[in-house]
Structure formats: structure tokens, C-alpha cells
C-alpha positions as CSV (number, residue, x, y, z in Angstrom):
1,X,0.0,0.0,0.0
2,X,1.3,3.4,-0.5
3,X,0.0,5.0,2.5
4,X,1.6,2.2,5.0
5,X,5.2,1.7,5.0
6,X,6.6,-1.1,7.1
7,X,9.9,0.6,8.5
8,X,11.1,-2.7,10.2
9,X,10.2,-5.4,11.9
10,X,12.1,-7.1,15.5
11,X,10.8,-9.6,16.9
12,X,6.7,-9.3,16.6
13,X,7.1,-5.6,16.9
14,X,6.7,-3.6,13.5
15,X,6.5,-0.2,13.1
16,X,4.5,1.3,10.7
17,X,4.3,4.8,8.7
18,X,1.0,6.4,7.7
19,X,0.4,9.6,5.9
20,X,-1.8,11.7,7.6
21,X,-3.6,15.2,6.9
22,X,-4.9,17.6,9.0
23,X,-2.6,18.2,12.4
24,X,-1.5,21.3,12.7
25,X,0.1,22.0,16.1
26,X,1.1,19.8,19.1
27,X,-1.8,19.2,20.6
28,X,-3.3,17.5,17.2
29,X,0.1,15.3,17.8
30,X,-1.1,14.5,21.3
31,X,-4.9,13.8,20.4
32,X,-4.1,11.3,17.4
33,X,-1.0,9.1,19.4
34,X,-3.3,9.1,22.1
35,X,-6.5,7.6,19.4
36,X,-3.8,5.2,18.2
37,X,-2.3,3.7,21.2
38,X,-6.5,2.9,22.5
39,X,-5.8,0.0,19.9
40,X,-4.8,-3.0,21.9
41,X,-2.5,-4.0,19.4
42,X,-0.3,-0.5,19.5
43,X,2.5,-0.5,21.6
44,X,3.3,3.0,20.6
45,X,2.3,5.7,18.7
46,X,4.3,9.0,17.6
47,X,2.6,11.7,15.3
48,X,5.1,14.7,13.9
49,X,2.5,17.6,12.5
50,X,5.3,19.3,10.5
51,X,6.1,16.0,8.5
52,X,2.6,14.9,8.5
53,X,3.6,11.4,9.7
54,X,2.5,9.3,12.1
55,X,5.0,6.3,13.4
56,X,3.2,3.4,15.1
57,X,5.1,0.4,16.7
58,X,2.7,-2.5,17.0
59,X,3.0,-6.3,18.9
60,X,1.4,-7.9,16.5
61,X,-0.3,-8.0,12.8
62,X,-3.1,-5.3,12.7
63,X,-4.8,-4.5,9.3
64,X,-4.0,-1.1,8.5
65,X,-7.8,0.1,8.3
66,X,-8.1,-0.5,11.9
67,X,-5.4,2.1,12.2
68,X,-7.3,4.2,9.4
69,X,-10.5,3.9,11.1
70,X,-9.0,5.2,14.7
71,X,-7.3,8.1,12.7
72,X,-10.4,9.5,10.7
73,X,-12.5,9.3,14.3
74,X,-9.8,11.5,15.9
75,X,-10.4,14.1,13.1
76,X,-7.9,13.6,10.4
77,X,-7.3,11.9,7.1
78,X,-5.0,9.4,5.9
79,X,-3.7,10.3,2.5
């Protein structure tokens, strides 16, 4: 997929890179990591506004639209 990119994988763990639109200050950084790491599969969650890209380490295989899904509820878009 275009939007996800698998950065590395260690163990179980596997970080993955989304796209996303619409954060604009810290506080939108806050708000989506804290949407994403509700997931009981996300052991971590980092959003960068500047970059518009949100990292997220997770223990196990999660299907990317159950990220998607948490992201667009919190307010933004996944390009």
C-alpha cells in the first residue's frame, strides 16, 4: 500500500508509517498518538505535525484500516 510503510520489523514488533492530513500543532500530535495507542495491538504511537507522519510500533499484525479507522474518528485523514 502506498500510505503504509513497514519501517522494520524485530521480533513481533513492527513499526508502521501512515500519511496523515490535518494536524497542525502539538496538541493534534497528542490527540491522534493518544487515538492510536487505545488499539490494543499499539505498543506506541508518535505523530510529527510538521512532517505529517504518524509512526506506530505495533505487537502484533493489525490490518491497516483498523489504524485508518481510529485516525479518521480522531479528526484527520489518511492520505
Amino acid at each position: 500500500m502506498a500510505d503504509q510503510k513497514r519501517r522494520e520489523e524485530t521480533g513481533k514488533a513492527c513499526e508502521i508509517e501512515l500519511r496523515v492530513s490535518g494536524m497542525s500543532c502539538q496538541g493534534c500530535e497528542q490527540a491522534l498518538s493518544m487515538a492510536l495507542r487505545q488499539h490494543d495491538a499499539v505498543e506506541s504511537a508518535q505523530a510529527d505535525a510538521r512532517s505529517g507522519v504518524v509512526r506506530v510500533t505495533v505487537k502484533r499484525d493489525v490490518d491497516a484500516s483498523e489504524l485508518k479507522e481510529r485516525i479518521y474518528a480522531a479528526g484527520y485523514d489518511v492520505e
